[in-house]
C-alpha positions in Angstrom: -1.2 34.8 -35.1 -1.5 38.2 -36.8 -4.3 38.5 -39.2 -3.2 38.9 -42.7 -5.7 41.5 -44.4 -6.3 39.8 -47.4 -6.8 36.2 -46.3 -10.5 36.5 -46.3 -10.5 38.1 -49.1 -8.1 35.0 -51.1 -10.5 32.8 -49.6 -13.9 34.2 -50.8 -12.7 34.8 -54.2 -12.4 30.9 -54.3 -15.7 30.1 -52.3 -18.5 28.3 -54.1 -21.7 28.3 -51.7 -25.3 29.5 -52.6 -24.8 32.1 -49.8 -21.7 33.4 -51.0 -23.8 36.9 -51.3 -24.9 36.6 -48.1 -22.1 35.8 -46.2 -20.2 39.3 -47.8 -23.1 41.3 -46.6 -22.4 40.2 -43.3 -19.0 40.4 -43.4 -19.3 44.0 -44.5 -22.0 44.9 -42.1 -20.0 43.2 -39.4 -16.3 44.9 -39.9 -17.7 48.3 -41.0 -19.9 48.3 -37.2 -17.1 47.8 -35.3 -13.0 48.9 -36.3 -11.8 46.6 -33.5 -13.2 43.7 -34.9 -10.9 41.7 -37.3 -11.5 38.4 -39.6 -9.3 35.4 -40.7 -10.0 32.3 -41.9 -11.2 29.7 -39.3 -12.8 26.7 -39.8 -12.5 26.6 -43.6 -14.5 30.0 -43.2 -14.2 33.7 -42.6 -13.7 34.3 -38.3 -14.4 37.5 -36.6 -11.8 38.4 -34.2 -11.8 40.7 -31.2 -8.5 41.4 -29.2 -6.6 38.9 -31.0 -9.4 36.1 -29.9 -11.6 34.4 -32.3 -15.4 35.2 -31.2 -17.8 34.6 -34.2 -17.4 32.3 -36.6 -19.3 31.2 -40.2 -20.5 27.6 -40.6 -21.0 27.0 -44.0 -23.3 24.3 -44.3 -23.9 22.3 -47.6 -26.9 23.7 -49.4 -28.5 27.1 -48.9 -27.8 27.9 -45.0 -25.2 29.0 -43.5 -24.5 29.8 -39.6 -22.7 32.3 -37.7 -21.4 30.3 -34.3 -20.9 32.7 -31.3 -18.2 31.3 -29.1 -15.8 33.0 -26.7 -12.3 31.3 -28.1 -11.3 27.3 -29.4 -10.9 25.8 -26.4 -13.6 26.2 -23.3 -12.4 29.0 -20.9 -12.2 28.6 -17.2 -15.2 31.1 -16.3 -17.6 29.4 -18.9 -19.9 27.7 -15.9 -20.6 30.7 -14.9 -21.0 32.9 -18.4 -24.7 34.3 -18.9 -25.3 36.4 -22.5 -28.6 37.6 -23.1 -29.6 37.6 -26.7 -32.2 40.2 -27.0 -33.0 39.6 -30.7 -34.2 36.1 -29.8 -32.0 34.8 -33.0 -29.3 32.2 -31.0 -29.7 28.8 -30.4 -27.8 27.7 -27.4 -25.0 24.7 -28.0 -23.8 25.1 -25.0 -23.5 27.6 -21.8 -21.5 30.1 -23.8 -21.6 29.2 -27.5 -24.9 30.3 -29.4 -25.7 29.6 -33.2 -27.5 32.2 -35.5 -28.8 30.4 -38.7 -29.6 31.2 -41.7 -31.9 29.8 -44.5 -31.9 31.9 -47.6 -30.3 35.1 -48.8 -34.3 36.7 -47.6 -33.3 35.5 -44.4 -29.7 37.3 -43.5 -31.0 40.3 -44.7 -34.0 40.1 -42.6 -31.7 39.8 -40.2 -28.4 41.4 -40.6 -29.1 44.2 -38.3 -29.5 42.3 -35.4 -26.9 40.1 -35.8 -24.8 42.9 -36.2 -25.6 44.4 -33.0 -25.7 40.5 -31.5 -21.6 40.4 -32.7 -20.7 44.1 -31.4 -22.4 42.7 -27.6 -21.1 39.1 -27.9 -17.2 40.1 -28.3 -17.7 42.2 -25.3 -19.0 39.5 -22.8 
């Protein structure tokens, strides 16, 4: 499905979450790090794609934290047994063998650590 450029954009203009602040300042750190990086909406919330393939994706969660899931597509992919991703910054919880969860507890929080995770999307949508 082609992205639509402004369908994030519809969709925060509408969103009501403590975070709300947050989650643009990722969003801008994110797109601006990387011009092969795309968003939609996934999820009920923004999705960042890479080659057409969904790859990181916000969880807003009900009160003041939000999550950035790291996942390599909807359904599990063939090759996932034997998928290994370092995570450098020590941020990512593991859900599974290739989908990792970065959270976030307060605005303090994301920027505290929005450059890592920045660098943590730009290695994830290459593995």
């Amino acid at each position: 499905m082609p992205n639509d450029p402004g369908e994030v954009d519809r969709f925060m203009a509408t969103l009501q979450h403590p975070l709300k602040e947050g989650v643009e300042q990722l969003r801008t750190a994110i797109l601006a790090s990387n011009p092969e990086i795309t968003e939609r909406v996934k999820w009920n919330a923004p999705s960042f794609c890479y080659g057409g393939t969904d790859r990181v994706t916000f969880l807003l969660r009900p009160g003041d934290r939000l999550q950035l899931v790291f996942h390599r597509g909807a359904k599990v992919r063939d090759d996932s047994a034997g998928f290994i991703f370092h995570d450098p910054t020590g941020l990512m919880t593991w859900q599974a063998s290739d989908r990792g969860v970065v959270s976030f507890t307060g605005l303090e929080d994301v920027e505290s650590k929005k450059a890592a995770v920045v660098s943590l999307v730009n290695e994830w949508v290459l593995a």
